[in-house]
C-alpha positions in Angstrom: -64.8 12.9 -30.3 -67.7 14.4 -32.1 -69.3 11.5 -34.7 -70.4 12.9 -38.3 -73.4 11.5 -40.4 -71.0 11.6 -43.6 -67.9 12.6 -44.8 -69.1 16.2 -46.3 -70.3 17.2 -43.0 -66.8 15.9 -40.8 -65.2 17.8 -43.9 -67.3 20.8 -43.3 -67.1 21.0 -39.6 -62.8 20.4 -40.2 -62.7 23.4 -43.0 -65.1 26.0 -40.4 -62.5 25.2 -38.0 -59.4 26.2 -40.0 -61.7 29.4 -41.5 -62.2 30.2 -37.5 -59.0 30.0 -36.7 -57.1 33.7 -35.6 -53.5 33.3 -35.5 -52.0 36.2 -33.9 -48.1 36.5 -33.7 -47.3 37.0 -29.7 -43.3 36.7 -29.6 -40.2 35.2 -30.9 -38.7 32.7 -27.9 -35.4 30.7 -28.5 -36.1 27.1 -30.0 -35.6 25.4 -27.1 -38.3 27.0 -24.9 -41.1 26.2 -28.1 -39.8 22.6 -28.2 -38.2 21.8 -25.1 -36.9 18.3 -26.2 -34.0 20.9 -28.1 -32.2 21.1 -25.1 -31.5 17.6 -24.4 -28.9 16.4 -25.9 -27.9 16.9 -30.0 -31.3 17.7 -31.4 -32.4 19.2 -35.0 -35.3 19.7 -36.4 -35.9 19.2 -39.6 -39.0 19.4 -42.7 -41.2 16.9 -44.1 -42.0 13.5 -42.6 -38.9 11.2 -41.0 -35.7 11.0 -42.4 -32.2 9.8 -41.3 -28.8 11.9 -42.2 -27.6 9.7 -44.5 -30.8 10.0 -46.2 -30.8 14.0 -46.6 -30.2 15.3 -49.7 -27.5 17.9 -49.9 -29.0 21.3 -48.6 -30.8 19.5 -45.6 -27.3 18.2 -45.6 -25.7 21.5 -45.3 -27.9 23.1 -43.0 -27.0 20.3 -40.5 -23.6 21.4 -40.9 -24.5 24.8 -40.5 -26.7 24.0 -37.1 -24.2 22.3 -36.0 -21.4 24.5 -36.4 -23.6 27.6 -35.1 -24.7 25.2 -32.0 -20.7 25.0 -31.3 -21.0 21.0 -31.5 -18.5 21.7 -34.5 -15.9 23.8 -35.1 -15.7 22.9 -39.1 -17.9 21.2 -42.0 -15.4 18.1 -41.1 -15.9 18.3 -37.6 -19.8 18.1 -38.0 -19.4 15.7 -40.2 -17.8 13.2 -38.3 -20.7 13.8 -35.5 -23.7 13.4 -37.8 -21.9 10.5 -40.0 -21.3 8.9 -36.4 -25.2 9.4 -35.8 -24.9 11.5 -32.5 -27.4 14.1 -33.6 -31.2 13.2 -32.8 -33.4 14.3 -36.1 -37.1 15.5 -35.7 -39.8 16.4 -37.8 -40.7 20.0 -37.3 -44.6 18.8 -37.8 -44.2 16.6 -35.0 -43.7 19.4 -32.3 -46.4 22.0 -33.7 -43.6 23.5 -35.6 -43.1 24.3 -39.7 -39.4 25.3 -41.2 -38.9 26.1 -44.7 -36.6 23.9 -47.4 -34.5 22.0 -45.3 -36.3 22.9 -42.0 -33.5 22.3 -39.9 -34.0 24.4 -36.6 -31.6 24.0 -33.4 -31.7 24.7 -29.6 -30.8 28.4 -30.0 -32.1 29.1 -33.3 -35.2 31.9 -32.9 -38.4 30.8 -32.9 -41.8 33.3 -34.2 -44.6 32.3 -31.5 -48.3 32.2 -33.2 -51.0 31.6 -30.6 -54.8 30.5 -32.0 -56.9 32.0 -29.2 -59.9 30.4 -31.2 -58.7 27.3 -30.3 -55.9 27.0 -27.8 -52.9 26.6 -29.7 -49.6 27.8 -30.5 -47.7 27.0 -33.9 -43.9 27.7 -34.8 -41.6 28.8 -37.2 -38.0 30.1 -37.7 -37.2 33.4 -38.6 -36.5 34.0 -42.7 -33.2 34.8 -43.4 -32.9 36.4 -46.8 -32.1 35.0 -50.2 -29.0 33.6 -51.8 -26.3 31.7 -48.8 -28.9 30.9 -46.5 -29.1 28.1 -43.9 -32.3 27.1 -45.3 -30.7 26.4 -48.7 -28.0 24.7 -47.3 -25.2 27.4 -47.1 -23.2 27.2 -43.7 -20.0 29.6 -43.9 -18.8 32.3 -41.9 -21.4 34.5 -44.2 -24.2 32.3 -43.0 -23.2 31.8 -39.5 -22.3 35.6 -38.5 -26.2 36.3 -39.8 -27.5 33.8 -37.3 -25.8 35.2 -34.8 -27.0 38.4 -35.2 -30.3 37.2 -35.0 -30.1 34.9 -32.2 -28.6 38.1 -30.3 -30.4 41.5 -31.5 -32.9 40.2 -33.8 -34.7 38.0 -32.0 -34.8 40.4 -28.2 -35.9 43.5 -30.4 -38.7 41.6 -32.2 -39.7 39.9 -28.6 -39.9 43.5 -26.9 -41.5 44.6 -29.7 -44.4 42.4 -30.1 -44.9 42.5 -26.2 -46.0 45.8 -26.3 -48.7 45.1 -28.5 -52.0 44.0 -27.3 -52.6 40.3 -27.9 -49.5 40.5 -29.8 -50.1 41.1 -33.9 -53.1 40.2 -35.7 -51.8 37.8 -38.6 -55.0 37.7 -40.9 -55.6 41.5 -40.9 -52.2 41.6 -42.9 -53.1 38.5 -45.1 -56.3 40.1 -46.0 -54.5 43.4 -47.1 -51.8 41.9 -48.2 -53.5 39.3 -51.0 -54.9 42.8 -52.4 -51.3 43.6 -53.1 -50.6 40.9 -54.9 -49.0 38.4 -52.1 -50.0 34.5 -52.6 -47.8 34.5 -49.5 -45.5 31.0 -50.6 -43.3 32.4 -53.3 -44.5 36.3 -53.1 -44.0 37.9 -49.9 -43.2 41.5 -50.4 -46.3 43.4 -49.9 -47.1 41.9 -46.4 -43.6 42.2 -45.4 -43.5 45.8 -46.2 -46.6 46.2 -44.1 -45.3 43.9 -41.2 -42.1 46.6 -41.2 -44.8 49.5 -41.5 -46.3 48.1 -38.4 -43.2 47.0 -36.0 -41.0 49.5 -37.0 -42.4 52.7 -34.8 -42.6 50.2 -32.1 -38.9 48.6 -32.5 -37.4 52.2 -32.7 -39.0 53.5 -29.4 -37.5 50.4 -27.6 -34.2 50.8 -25.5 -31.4 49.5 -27.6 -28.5 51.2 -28.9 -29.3 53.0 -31.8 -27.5 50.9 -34.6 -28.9 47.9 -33.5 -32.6 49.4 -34.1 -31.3 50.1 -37.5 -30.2 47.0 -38.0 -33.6 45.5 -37.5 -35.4 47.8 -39.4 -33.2 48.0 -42.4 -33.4 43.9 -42.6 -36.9 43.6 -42.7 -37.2 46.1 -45.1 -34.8 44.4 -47.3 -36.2 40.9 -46.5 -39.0 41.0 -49.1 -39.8 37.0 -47.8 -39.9 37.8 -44.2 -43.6 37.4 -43.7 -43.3 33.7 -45.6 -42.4 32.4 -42.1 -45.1 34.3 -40.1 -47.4 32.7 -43.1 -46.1 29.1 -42.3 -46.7 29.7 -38.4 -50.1 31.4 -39.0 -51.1 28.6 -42.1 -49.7 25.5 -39.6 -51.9 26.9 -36.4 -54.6 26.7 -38.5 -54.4 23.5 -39.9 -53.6 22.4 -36.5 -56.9 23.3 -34.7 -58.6 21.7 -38.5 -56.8 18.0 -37.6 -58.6 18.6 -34.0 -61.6 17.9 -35.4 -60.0 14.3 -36.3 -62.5 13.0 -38.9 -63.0 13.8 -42.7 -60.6 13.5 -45.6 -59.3 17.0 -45.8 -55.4 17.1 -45.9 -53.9 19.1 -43.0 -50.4 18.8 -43.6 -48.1 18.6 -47.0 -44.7 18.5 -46.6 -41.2 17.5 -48.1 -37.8 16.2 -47.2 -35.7 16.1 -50.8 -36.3 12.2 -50.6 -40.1 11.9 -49.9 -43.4 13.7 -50.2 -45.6 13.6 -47.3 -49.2 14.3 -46.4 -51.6 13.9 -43.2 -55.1 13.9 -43.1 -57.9 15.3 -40.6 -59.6 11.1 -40.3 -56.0 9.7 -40.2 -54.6 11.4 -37.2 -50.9 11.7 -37.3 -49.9 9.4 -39.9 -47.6 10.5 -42.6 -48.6 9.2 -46.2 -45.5 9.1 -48.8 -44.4 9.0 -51.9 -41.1 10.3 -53.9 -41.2 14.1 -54.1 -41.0 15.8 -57.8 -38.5 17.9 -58.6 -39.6 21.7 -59.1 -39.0 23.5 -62.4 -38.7 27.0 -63.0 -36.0 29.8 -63.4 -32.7 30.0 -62.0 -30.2 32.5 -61.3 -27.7 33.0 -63.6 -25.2 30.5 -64.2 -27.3 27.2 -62.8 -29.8 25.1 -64.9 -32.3 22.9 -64.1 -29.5 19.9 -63.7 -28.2 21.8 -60.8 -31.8 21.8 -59.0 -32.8 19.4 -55.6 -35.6 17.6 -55.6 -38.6 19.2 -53.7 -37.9 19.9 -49.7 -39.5 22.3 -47.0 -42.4 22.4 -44.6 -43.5 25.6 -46.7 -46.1 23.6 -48.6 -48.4 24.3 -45.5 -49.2 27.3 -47.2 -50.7 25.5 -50.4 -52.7 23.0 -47.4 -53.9 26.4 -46.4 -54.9 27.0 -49.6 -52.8 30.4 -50.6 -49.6 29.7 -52.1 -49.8 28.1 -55.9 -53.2 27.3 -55.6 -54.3 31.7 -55.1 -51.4 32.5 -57.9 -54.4 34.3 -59.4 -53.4 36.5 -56.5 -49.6 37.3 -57.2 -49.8 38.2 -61.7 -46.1 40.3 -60.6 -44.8 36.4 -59.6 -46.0 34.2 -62.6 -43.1 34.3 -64.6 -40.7 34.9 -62.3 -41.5 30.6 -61.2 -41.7 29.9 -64.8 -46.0 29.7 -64.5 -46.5 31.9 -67.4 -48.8 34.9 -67.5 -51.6 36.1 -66.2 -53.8 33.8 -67.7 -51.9 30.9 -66.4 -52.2 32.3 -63.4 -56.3 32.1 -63.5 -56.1 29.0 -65.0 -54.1 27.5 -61.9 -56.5 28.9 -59.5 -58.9 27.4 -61.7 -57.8 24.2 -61.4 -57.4 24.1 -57.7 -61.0 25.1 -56.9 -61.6 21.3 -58.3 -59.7 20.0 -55.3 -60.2 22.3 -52.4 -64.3 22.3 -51.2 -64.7 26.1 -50.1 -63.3 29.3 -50.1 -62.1 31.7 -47.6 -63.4 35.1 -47.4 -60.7 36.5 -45.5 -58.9 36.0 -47.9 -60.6 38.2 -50.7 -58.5 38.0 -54.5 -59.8 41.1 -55.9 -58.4 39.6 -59.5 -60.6 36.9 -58.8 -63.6 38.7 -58.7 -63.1 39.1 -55.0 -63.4 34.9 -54.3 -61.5 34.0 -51.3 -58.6 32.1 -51.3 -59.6 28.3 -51.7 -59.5 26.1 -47.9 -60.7 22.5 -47.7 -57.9 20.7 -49.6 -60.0 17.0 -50.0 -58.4 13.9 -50.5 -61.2 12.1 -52.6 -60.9 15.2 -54.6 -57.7 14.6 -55.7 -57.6 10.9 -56.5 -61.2 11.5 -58.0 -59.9 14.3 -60.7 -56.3 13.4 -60.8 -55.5 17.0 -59.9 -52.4 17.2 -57.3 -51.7 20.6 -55.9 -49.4 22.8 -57.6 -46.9 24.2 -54.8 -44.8 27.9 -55.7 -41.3 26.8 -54.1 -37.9 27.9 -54.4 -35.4 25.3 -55.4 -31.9 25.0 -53.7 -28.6 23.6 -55.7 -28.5 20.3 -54.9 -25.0 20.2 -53.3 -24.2 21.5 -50.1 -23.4 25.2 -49.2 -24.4 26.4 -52.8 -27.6 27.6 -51.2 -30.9 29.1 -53.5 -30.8 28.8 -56.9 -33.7 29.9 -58.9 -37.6 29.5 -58.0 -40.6 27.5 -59.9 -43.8 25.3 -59.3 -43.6 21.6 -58.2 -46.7 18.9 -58.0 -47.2 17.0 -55.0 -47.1 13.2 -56.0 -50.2 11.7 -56.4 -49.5 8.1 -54.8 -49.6 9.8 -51.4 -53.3 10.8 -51.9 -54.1 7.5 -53.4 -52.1 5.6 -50.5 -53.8 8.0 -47.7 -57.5 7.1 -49.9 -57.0 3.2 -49.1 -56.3 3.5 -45.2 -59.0 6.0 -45.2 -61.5 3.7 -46.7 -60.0 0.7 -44.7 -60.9 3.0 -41.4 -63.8 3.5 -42.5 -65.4 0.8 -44.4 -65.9 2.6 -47.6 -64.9 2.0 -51.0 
């Protein structure tokens, strides 16, 4: 392990990593070949650091259901209920096996799985596929709705994308459509729609000269053009194989994970190696569809705040003015201001990333944990928020913090490690 003369220069040499870093999007594999451990037995994955079932908070709750059901381990939300109440289903963080799933997180054996490889560096990062908005899985919706739209991704979706990708050379270069994409507005947490309209301007000449029947192609093509947040889970892959091949380095105090289960916040940190720092998670606030409040919201959950470790997401809303109100941020001028703000907490910028509304900055990078505790600025995550009961599924979208304590927890061991004060 390389030794460092200070912190700034691990921190440097941990933030020129995650700038070098070339995530390119080679295929989409069933779960169980990117984590093998799925096929052993009754396995889930799931977001944020550990938690137990009876722990889950009601969408993580319902998406078990809903894995469970679509796994055929349950034929009924009773019937999956008695076997995760009875404790025969295995629970893993997604971080733990290079992997990333949004809100709830919860990913099983035959669930499909986007395949990002980091030539750079060596190494491969997961992520399952988005489904939409509204009764999703992620949000905690499991009906027929919910589990017919898995299917038909497990079986056409996920082949058509595969074949598609293999005939690309090296498979799809991720940060060419980030860096076009953030001039159209993306932030690439809660604002998607530019770079999935140019993911489907790219596959979609490919998928239709591929041999499957013909409505199938459609199918495909019209659901990613409808899917305005299909690239957020290409972005998670992309922002978590990055910040993988940062936490190589294995020194500094930059923060290479930030994550949520509905109970706890969690963070990790390049000198700490894989321990998980934690503190209660916040709950977002924002708008919500019509006929839900704020009372109806869940506290904070997903593996999407990888994006905002990144350093995109709430921290470049300069980027995404169309989004501001939408998660209840204000206007443009809140926009700046947040991006503002988070340039006192993140060390350098990214200039792949170039915000033309920022006078062509890059996206921040270098999220530092003295920084934080220092200033007393946490990062401001875009998320949407799920109904707190099960099966409701999403109900509006905002801006959460992340909870200090876990910086200030994560500050102590760090300075224990190290000697410093």
């Amino acid at each position: 392990m390389t030794t460092f003369a200070t912190i700034d220069e691990a921190n440097q040499a941990v933030v020129e990593r995650i700038k070098e870093a070339r995530p390119r999007w080679v295929s989409v594999i069933p779960a169980q070949e990117a984590v093998p451990t799925l096929a052993e037995g009754k396995k889930l994955l799931h977001a944020g650091p550990p938690i137990k079932w009876e722990e889950m908070t009601g969408p993580a709750q319902g998406a078990c259901v809903g894995a469970a059901i679509f796994e055929g381990w349950a034929t009924d939300e009773a019937s999956a209920r008695k076997l995760l109440d009875a404790g025969e289903v295995e629970f893993i963080p997604c971080h733990s096996v290079n992997a990333v799933g949004p809100m709830g997180g919860i990913t099983s054996a035959n669930m499909p799985m986007i395949v990002v490889y980091n030539a750079v560096h060596d190494n491969y990062a997961y992520c399952n596929i988005n489904e939409g908005i509204g009764k999703v899985m992620r949000f905690g919706a499991f009906g027929e709705e919910v589990q017919a739209r898995h299917r038909w991704m497990r079986d056409t979706l996920r082949p058509i994308l595969r074949d598609a990708l293999a005939k690309m050379e090296d498979g799809l270069d991720i940060t060419a459509h980030m860096a076009q994409g953030v001039t159209m507005g993306d932030e690439f947490h809660q604002r998607n729609i530019a770079t999935s309209a140019l993911l489907a301007r790219t596959l979609s000449p490919i998928i239709s000269t591929l041999d499957y029947p013909k409505e199938q192609i459609t199918e495909v093509i019209n659901f990613m053009s409808i899917t305005d947040q299909f690239f957020l889970n290409v972005a998670m892959a992309y922002c978590k194989a990055a910040m993988d091949a940062g936490a190589q380095i294995k020194a500094g105090t930059i923060v290479t994970v930030m994550s949520r289960n509905g109970r706890n916040f969690g963070i990790k940190v390049s000198g700490l190696g894989d321990q998980w720092f934690e503190a209660p998670v916040n709950t977002p606030q924002g708008l919500f569809f019509t006929g839900y409040t704020q009372d109806d919201a869940n506290p904070d959950i997903g593996d999407s705040a990888i994006t905002e470790t990144y350093g995109v997401g709430g921290c470049a809303m300069i980027a995404a003015p169309g989004v501001t109100r939408f998660v209840g941020a204000g206007g443009f001028d809140s926009a700046v201001e947040t991006s503002e703000e988070m340039s006192e907490i993140y060390v350098d910028h990214n200039m792949a990333l170039q915000i033309p509304t920022w006078d062509f900055q890059g996206a921040l990078v270098g999220l530092d944990l003295r920084l934080v505790v220092e200033t007393g600025i946490t990062p401001l995550i875009n998320t949407g928020i799920a109904h707190k009961d099960p099966g409701v599924g999403q109900v509006g979208a905002g801006t959460v913090r992340a909870p200090l304590a876990c910086f200030e927890k994560a500050l102590v061991a760090f300075g224990e490690k190290d000697g410093i004060q």
